[in-house]
C-alpha positions in Angstrom: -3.8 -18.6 7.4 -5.2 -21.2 5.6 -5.9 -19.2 2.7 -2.3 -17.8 2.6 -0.8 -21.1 2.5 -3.4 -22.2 -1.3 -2.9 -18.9 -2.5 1.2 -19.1 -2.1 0.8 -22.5 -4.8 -1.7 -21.4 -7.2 0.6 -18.1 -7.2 3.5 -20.5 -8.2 1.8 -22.0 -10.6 -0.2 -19.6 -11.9 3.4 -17.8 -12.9 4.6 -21.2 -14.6 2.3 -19.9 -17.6 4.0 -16.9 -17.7 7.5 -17.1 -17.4 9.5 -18.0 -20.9 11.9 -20.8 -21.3 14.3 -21.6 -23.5 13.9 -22.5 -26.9 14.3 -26.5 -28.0 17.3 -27.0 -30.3 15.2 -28.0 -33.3 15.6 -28.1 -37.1 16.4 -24.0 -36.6 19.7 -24.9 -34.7 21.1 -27.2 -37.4 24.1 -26.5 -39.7 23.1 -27.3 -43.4 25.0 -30.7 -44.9 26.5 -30.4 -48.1 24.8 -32.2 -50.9 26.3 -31.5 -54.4 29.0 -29.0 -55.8 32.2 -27.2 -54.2 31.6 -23.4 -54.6 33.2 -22.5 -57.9 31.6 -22.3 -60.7 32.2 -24.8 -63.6 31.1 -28.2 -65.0 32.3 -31.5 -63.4 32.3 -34.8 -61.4 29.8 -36.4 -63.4 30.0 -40.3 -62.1 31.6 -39.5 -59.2 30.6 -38.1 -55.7 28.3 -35.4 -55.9 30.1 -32.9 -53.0 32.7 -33.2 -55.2 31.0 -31.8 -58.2 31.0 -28.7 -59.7 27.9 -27.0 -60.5 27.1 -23.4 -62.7 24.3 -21.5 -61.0 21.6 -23.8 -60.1 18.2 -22.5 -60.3 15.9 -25.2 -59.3 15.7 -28.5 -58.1 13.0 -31.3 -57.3 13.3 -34.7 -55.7 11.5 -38.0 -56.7 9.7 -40.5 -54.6 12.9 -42.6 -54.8 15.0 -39.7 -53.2 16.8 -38.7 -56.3 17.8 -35.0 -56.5 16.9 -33.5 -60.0 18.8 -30.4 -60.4 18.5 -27.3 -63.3 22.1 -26.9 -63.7 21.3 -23.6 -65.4 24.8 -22.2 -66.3 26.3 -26.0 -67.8 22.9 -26.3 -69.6 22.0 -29.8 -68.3 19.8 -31.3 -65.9 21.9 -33.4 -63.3 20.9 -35.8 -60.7 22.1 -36.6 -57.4 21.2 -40.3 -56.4 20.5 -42.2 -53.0 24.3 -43.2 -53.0 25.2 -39.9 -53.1 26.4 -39.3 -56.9 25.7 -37.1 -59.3 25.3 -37.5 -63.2 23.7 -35.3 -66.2 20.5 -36.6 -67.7 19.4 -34.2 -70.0 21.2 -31.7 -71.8 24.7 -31.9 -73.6 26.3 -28.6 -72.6 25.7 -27.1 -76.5 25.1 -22.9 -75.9 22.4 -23.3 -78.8 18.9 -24.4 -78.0 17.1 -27.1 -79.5 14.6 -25.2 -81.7 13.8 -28.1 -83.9 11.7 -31.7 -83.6 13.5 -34.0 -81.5 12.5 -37.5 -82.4 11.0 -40.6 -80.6 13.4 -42.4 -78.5 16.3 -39.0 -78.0 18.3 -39.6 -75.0 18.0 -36.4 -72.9 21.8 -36.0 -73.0 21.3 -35.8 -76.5 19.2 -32.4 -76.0 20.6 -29.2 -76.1 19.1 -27.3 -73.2 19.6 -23.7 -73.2 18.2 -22.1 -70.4 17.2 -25.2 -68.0 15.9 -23.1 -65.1 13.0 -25.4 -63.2 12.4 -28.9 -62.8 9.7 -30.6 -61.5 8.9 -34.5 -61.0 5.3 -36.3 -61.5 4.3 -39.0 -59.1 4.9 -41.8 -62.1 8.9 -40.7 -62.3 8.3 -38.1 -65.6 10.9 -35.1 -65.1 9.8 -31.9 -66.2 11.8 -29.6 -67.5 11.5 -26.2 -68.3 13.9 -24.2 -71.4 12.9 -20.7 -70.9 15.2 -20.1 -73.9 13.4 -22.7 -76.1 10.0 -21.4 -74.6 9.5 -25.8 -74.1 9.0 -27.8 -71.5 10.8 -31.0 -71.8 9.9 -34.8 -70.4 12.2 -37.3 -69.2 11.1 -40.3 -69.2 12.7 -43.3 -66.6 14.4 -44.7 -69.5 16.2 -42.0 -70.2 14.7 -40.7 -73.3 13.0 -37.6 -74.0 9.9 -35.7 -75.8 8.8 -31.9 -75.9 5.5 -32.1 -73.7 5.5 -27.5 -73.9 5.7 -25.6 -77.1 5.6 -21.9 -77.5 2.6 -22.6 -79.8 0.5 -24.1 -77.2 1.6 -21.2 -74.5 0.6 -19.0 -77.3 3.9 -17.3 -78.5 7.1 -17.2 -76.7 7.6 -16.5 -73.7 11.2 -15.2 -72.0 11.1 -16.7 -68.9 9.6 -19.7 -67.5 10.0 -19.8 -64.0 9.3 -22.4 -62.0 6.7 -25.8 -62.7 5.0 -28.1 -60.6 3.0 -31.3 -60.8 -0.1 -32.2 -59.4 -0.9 -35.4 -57.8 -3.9 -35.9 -60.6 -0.7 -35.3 -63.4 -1.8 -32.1 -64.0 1.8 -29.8 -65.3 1.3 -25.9 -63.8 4.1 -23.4 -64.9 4.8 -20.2 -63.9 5.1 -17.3 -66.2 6.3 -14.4 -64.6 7.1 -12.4 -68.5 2.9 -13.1 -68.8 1.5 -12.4 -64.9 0.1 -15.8 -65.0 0.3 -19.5 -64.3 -0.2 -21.7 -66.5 -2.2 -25.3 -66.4 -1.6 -28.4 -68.8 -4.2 -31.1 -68.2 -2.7 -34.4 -68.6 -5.8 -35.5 -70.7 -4.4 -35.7 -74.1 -5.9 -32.4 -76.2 -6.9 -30.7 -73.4 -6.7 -26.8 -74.0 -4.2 -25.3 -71.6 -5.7 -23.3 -68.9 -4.6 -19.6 -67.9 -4.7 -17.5 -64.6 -3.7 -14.5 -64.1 -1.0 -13.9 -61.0 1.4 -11.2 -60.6 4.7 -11.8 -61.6 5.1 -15.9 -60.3 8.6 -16.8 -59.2 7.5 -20.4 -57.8 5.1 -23.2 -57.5 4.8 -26.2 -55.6 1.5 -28.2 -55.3 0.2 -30.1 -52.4 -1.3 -33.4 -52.0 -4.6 -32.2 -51.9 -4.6 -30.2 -55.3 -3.3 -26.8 -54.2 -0.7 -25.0 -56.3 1.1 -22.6 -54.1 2.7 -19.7 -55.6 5.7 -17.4 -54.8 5.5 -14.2 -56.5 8.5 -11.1 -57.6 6.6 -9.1 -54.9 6.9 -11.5 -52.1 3.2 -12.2 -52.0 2.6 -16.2 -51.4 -0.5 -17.6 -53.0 -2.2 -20.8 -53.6 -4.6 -21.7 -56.9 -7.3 -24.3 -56.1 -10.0 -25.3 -57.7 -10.0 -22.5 -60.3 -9.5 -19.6 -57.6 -6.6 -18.0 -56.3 -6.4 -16.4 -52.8 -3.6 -14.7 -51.1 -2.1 -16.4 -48.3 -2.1 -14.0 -45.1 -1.6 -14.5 -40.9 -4.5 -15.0 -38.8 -5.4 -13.6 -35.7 -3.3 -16.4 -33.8 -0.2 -16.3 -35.8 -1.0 -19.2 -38.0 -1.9 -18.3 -41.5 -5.1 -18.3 -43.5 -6.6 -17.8 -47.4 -8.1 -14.3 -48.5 -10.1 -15.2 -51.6 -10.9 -11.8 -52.0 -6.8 -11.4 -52.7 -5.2 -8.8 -51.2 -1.9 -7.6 -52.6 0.0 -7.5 -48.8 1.1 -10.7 -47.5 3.3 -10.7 -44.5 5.7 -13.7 -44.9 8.0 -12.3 -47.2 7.8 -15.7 -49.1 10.6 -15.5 -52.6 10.5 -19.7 -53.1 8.1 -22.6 -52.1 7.7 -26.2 -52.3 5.5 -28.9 -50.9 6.4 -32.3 -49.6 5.1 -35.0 -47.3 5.4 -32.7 -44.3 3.6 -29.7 -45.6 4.1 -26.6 -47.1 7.9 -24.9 -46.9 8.6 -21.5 -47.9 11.9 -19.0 -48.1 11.2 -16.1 -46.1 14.1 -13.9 -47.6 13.6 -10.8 -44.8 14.3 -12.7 -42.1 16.4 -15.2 -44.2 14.5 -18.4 -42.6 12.8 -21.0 -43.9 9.0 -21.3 -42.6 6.4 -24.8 -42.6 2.7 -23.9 -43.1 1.2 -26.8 -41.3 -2.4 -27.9 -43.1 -4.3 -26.9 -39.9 -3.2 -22.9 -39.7 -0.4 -23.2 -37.8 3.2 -21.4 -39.0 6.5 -22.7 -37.4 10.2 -22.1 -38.1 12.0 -25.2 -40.1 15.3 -23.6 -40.4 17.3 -20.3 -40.5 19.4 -19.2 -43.5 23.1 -18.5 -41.8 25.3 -16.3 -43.4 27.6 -18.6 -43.8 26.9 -20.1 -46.5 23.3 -18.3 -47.7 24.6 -15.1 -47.9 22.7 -12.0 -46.3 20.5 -11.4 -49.2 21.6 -14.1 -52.0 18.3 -15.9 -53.3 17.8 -19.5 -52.0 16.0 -22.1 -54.1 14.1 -24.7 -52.2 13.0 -28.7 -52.7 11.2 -30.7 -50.7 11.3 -34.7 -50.0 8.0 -36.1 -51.1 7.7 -38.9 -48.4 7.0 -37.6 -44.5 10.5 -36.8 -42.6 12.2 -36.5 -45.6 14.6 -33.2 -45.7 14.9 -30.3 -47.1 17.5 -29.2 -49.9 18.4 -25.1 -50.2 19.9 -24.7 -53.4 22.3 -21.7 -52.8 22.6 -20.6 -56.8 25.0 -17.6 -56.1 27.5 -20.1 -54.6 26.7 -23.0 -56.8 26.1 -25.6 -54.0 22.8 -27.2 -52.6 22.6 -28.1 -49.5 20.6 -30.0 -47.0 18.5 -29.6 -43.3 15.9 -31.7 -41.3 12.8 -30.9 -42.1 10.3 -30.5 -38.9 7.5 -32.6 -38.4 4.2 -32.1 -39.6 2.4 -30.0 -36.7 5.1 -29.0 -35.1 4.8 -25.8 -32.8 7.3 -22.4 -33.7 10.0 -23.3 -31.2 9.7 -19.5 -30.4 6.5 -20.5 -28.5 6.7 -23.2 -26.8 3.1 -24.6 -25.6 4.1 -27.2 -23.3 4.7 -25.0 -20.1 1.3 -23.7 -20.4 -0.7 -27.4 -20.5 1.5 -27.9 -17.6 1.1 -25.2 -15.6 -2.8 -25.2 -16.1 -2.6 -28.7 -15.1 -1.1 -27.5 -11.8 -2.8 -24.3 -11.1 -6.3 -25.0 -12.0 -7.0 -27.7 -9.4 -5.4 -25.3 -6.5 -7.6 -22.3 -7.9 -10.3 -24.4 -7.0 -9.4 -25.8 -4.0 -8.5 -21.9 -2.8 -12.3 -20.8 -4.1 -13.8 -23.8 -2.0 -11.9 -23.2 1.2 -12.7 -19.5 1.0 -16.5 -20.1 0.7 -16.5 -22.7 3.1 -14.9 -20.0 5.5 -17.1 -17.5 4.5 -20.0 -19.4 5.5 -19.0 -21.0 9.0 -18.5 -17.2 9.9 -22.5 -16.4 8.9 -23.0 -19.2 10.9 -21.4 -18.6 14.2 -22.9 -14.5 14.2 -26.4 -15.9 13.5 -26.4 -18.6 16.1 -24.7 -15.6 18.6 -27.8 -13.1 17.7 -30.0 -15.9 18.4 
């Protein structure tokens, strides 16, 4: 009887570790927050409110350590920025269809600059925006005053090149570009005549770099990778679910990954199949940040991607097809994938295992008072 009556609780609690619950309404559950342009296509609202702006196929974006949104306005040739306040103005580029092909002089204003192809941006940690003129084959920086230099030739890449796709800074100033005409990323120490340095990576669509010198990679194929310390590896899942680095770089990667970027909460990537946005926690561990709704994303439209530097910062989706970037919450640092949530288990082994032992210690105790009893009988 005794028996009956443990084994009925551990039962119980044994089956708390089994049975699902719902999901938490995390950063997956939240509806996007407009942050610049209204949906058509054009050029305006410079001064003025930045969600009432009109953007022309935005292709990349970046945010400084001050929270200022640096956006490749590809389409309207100009590099705009969206500020804390919530504005938006053009710093670099003046809108002219013709490239700058010749010297541009000490002291140039950006807006002076004709951009013709500004498709990535990227930001240093001293305030230096990078931007990249696929058409020009140059990569551009912006200083804080405003004016502007050519930091990128075709010369130094070794001839032109027709696309360059993404760039990235490291934390030791280090400029990485991707180019995906090439198969290959390319490194520009920031020691002053250092040689450029080249790996080769299958058609690169992305970068972002970490605090701890990674450059992550997003590739045409969907393959995610990450360059450190002279080696690439492919990033693939582990045998818990989390994620892990294959040196040995196998072409298969299973999160479907089209855009990346790192921030102060970890690594964020696009996974375009399942139209989601996924956090790749230092530690192994993969959790969902956000899903992409149809409304606005699209079902298959590409979405761009720019983290906040500083921890708890948010996330911006730049949603080119419909010419608008948006905003979402990013998840903390460590946080688990909602769609397996850990704390029923710790507290349903906190309940079961005590009365799992208490049952085993009962039982025994039975056990032997029955020996007992038949020996001191035969006696």
């Amino acid at each position: 009887m005794m028996r009956n009556r443990v084994a009925a609780p551990a039962v119980l609690a044994l089956s708390v570790l089994v049975t699902p619950v719902p999901d938490p309404a995390w950063g997956a559950e939240t509806a996007p927050t407009l942050v610049a342009g209204t949906g058509p296509a054009a050029f305006s609202g410079d001064g003025g409110p930045a969600v009432q702006a009109r953007l022309n196929r935005p292709l990349g974006a970046a945010v400084a350590t001050d929270g200022t949104i640096y956006l490749a306005d590809s389409l309207n040739r100009r590099v705009r920025a969206v500020a804390t306040d919530g504005t938006i103005h053009t710093v670099a580029g003046n809108g002219e269809k013709i490239a700058e092909a010749g010297t541009v002089l000490a002291g140039t204003k950006g807006t002076d600059v004709a951009l013709g192809a500004p498709n990535a941006v990227a930001v240093s940690p001293d305030g230096t925006v990078f931007i990249a003129d696929s058409l020009a084959s140059r990569v551009y920086a912006l200083s804080a005053d405003g004016t502007i230099e050519v930091r990128v030739t075709a010369e130094l890449l070794g001839g032109p090149i027709a696309t360059i796709n993404a760039l990235a800074v490291s934390p030791s100033g280090s400029l990485f570009l991707a180019d995906r005409e090439n198969s290959r990323i390319v490194e520009i120490p920031a020691e002053a005549g250092a040689r450029p340095v080249s790996t080769s990576v299958p058609l690169p669509t992305g970068l972002a770099a970490d605090a701890v010198g990674g450059v992550w990679i997003s590739s045409a194929t969907s393959q995610l990778s990450r360059l450190q310390a002279g080696g690439v590896a492919t990033i693939v899942g582990s045998s818990d679910g989390g994620w892990t680095a294959d040196d040995r770089r196998p072409t298969a990667s299973p999160f479907n990954a089209t855009a990346v970027s790192a921030g102060g909460n970890g690594v964020y990537i696009v996974d375009n199949l399942h139209r989601r946005v996924l956090q790749l926690v230092p530690d192994g561990r993969v959790s969902t940040a956000a899903d992409l709704p149809v409304d606005p994303f699209g079902t298959h439209d590409p979405v761009g991607l720019a983290t906040s530097v500083t921890a708890g910062g948010p996330l911006y989706l730049v949603d080119t097809v419909g010419s608008r970037i948006f905003s979402i919450p990013a998840a903390a640092a460590g946080d688990i994938d909602p769609a397996e949530p850990v704390w029923p288990w710790i507290a349903g082994g906190a309940v079961a295992v005590p009365l799992v032992v208490l049952f085993l210690v009962i039982h025994r105790r039975q056990r032997t008072g029955g020996r007992g009893q038949v020996d001191a009988g035969s006696a």
